[in-house]
N, C-alpha and C positions, 0 to 999 in steps of 0.2 A: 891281344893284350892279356886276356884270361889264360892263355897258354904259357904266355913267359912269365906269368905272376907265379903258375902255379909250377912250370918249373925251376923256376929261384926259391920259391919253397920247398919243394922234394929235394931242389939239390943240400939247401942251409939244413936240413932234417936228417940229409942221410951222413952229412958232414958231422952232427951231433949225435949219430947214431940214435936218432930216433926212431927211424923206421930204417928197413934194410934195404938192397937196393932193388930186387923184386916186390918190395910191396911197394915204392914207388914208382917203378913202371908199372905196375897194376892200375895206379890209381892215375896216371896218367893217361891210360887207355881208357879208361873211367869217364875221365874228366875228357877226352876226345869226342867220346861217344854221347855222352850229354850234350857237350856241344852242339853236336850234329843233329838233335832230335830237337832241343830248341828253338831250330829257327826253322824247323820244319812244317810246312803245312799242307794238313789231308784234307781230301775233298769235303770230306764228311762238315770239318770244322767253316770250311771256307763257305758250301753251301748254307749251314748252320747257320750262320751270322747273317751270310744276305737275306737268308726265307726269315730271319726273327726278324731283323729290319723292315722288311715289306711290311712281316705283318701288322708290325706294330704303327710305322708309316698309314698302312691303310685304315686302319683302325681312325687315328686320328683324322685322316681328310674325311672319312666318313659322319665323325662326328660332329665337325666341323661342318659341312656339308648339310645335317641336318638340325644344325644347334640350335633353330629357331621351334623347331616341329619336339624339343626334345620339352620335358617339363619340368618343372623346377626341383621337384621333389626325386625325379630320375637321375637331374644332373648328382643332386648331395647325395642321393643316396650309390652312386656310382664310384664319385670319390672318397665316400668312407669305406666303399669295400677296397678300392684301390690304395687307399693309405695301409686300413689295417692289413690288407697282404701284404705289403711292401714288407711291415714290421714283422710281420707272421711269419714268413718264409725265414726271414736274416734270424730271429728266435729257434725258428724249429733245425734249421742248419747247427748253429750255436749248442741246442741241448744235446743233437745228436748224434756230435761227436765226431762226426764226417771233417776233412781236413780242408774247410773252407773258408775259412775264417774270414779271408778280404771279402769274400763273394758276400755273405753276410752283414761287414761292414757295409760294403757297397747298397747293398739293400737297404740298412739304416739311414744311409745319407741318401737314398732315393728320396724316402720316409718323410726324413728334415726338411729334404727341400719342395714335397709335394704340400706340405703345411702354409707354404709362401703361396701356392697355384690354390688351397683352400679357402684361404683369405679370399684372395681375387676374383673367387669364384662369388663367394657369401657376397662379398660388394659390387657384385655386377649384379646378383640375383634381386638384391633388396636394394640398389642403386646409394650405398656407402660412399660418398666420394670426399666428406666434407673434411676428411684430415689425414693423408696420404703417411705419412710418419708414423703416427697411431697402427697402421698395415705392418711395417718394419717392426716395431713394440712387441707385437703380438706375437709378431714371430719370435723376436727373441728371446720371450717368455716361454713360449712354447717349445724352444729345441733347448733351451738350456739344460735342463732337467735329463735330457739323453743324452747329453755331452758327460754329468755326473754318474747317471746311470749307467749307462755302457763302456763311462772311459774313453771316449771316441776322442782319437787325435782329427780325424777327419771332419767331424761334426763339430769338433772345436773352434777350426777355423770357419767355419760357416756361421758361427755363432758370433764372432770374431768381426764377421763380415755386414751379418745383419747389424749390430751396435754401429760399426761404422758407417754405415747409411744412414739408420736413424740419428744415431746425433749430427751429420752433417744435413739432415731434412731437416731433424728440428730446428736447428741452428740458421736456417735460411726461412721457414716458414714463416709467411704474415699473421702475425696476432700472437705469434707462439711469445711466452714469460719469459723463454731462452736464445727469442732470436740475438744471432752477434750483429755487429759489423758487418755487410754485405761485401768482404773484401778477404782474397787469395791468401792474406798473413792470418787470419782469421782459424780458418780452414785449415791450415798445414799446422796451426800449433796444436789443432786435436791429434795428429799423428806423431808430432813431435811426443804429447805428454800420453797417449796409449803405447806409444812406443816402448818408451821409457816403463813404463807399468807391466808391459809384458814382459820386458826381460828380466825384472826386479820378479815379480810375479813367478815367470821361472824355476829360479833359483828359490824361492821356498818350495815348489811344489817338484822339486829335483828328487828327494829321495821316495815322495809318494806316488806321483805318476810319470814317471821318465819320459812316457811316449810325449802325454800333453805338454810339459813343460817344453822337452826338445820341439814339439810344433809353435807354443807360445813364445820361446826366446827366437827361432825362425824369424817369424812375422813380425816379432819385437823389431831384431835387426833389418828386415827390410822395413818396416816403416821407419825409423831412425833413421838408416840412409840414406831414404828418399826425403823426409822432411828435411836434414841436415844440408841437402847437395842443393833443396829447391832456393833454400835462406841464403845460402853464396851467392842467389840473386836478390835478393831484399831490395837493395838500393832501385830497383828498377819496379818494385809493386808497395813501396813506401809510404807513408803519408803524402808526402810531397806529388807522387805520380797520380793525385784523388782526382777526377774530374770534376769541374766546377758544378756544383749544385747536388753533391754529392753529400747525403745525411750521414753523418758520424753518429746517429743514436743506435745504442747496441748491447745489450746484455753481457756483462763480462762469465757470465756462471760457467758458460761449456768450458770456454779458453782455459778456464782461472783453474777450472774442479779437473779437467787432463792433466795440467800440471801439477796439482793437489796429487792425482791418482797417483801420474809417477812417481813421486815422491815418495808417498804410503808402499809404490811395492817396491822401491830401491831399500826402504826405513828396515823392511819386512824378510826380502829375498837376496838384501845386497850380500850381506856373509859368505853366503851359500857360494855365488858366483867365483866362477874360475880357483877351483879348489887348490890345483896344480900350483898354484904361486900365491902368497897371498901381498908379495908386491904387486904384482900385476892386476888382483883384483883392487888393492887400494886404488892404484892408478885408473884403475875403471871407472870405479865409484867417485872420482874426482871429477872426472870426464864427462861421467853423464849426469852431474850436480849442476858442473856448468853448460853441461845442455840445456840442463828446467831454467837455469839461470838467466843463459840466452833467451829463451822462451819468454820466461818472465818481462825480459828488458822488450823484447818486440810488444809483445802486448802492450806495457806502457805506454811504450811511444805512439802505437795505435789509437790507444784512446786519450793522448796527450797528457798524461801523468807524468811521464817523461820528456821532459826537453830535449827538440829536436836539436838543440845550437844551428851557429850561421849555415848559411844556404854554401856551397861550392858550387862554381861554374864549370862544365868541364864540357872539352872540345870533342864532338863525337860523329864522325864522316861528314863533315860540312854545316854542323847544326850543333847547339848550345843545350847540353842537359843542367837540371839546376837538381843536387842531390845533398841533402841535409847529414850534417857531421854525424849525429846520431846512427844515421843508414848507414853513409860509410864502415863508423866503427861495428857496427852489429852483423855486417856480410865480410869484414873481416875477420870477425871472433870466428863467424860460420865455416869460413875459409880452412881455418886455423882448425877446428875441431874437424871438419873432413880429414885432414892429414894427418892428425894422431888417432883419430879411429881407424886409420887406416892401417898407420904402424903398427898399434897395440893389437889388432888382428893377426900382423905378421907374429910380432914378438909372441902370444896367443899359442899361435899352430906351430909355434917350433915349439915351445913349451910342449906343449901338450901333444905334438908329434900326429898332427889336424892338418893335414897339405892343403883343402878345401880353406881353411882359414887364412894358410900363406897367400892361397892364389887369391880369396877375394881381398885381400888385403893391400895385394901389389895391385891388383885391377882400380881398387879404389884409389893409390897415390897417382898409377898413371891418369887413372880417369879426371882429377883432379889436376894434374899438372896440365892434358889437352886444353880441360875445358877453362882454365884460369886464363889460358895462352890466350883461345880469340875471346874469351871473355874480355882482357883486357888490350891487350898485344893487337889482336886480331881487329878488334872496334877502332882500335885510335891510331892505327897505323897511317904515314904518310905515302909512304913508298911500298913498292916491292919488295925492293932491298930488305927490308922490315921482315915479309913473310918469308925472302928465301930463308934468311939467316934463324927467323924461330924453326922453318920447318927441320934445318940442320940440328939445332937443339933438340925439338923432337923427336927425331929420329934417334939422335944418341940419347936420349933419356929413356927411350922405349927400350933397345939395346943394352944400357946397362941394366932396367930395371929388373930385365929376361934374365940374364946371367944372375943378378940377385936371390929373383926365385930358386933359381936353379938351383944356385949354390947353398941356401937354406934348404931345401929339399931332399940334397943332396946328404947334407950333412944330419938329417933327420932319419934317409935309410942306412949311415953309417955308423948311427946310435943305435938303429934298433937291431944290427947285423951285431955290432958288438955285443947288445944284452944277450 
């Protein structure tokens, strides 16, 4: 694939006289020869890796081995020389100009994440156990600061990661001011409304840190897709599916201040988004209004502020589900919004001339069109008959979707062959 990339470039260059047609075979002999060393491996390196593995391996069972015999004062003072080297090496690489840069970051996120094993150490030593959350907190007080400092796209998401453990701990803790609802709708609207916050969030921080934002609006979009695709199942973790004896006492703060959040960074960072068009970015910012919207209305109904209306009966492999109008209509909306995030991705990457956008955008309608099929089709089927004839659907739906890709892709390297 690198070979025919780069000969359809020498060729389109030597076509515009850009380069002549020996200094394109030059650099194709170039680019061979790279190739070839690439994927090359010397003993030197392949030893390397396995003698640092052992050692480091051995290191640990031995500490391990004698971690009873070892003393308190040894252990902390072992992992602060272990942190600040972490830091120290990825700094002294950094000033020194040497062309290492990831090795360096790597080092930083060693760093971050040795903060977490710091913690755990301080609360096994002094037997800390009484507020497991408070652990997550600390952390992400603690690396935040080096996600600003350093600019880390990598530390970002770690940061990213911590937040989202601590509020779903706090949020489940006994005693905690913030516990929710003990229940799965609960839980997925923290992702829904940090979702939304990062890609809002993004887009203001697009012209200042490219890296962080392009990792921010990432994470954004996958958690939005995963909360969006889990709410196509609502009706099935609804109010109505509570089991009896089941407490509905529950703090609205987490639910309520995600979607607050997103809100503040769509308020903030929406403009910015999808510069390339600014219908498509309206169309965005419509999209993910009625996403906080959606959101909004499940919480409702969660803590009954919303009227569920009547109960529906419905026939499901021999056995009677009871699922309230409210459900229905709110894993319809979900349905309905998977499908145009789906599009507007497509429409997106050909805009913007993003094949990664076309493709997860056609993956998203098919994925959507499978999983609607036994989601509904599939569960309430009588017959056979039933599945030959959707599998025939599917398959032509699969088939036309592929030539679709194609043929927007197609017509995006025949835009950029013409520029």
């Amino acid at each position: 694939m690198f070979h025919k990339r780069l000969d359809g470039l020498l060729k389109t260059a030597v076509e515009r006289q850009i380069v002549t047609h020996g200094a394109a075979e030059q650099l194709r002999d170039l680019g061979r020869e790279q190739e070839k060393e690439r994927g090359a491996l010397t003993l030197a390196s392949v030893f390397g890796w396995l003698g640092g593995s052992a050692v480091v391996i051995g290191i640990i069972l031995l500490i391990a081995a004698n971690w009873d015999g070892i003393s308190d004062a040894v252990k902390l003072g072992g992992f602060l020389v272990l942190l600040a080297g972490t830091h120290g090496v990825a700094f002294w690489l950094t000033k020194s100009g040497l062309p290492y840069e990831r090795t360096a970051a790597s080092f930083h996120f060693i760093g971050a994440g040795l903060v977490l094993a710091g913690i755990g150490l301080v609360a096994q030593i002094y037997h800390l156990n009484g507020r497991p959350p408070n652990a997550f907190l600390l952390w992400l007080a603690a690396i935040l600061p080096l996600t600003v400092f350093l600019r880390s796209a990598t530390i970002s998401v770690m940061s990213l990661f911590a937040f989202m453990v601590w509020i779903h701990m706090e949020g489940s803790f006994s005693g905690s001011p913030l516990r929710m609802q003990d229940e799965f709708a609960n839980h997925l609207l923290l992702e829904l409304g940090v979702g939304a916050a990062l890609v809002g969030f993004s887009g203001f921080l697009k012209g200042r840190e490219p890296r962080i934002a392009a990792t921010l609006r990432g994470c954004g979009a996958l958690l939005l897709f995963y909360s969006i695709y889990l709410l196509g199942f609502y009706r099935y973790f609804g109010p109505s599916d509570r089991w009896s004896g089941h407490s509905e006492a529950g703090s609205w703060v987490l639910p309520l201040s995600a979607l607050g959040l997103g809100a503040i960074g769509l308020l903030l960072g929406g403009r910015f988004l999808s510069p390339e068009s600014a219908w498509l970015r309206n169309r965005l910012l419509i999209l993910m209004g009625t996403t906080l919207l959606l959101g909004a209305a499940v919480l409702g109904v969660q803590h009954g502020t919303i009227p569920t209306g009547p109960k529906l009966e419905l026939f499901d492999f021999g056995w009677f589900r009871h699922v309230t109008l409210a459900e229905w209509f709110l894993t319809g909306l979900s349905w309905a919004l998977w499908f145009v995030l789906g599009l507007w991705c497509v429409a997106w990457g050909a805009k913007s001339d993003h094949k990664s956008f076309v493709n997860l955008g056609v993956l998203a309608v098919g994925a959507g069109i499978v999983t609607r099929f036994f989601d509904l089709m599939g569960s309430m089927g009588q017959t056979g008959t039933l599945f030959l004839v959707g599998g025939v659907v599917l398959l032509g739906t699969g088939f036309g979707m592929e030539r679709w890709r194609r043929k927007i892709v197609k017509q995006m390297l025949a835009g950029k062959a013409v520029a």
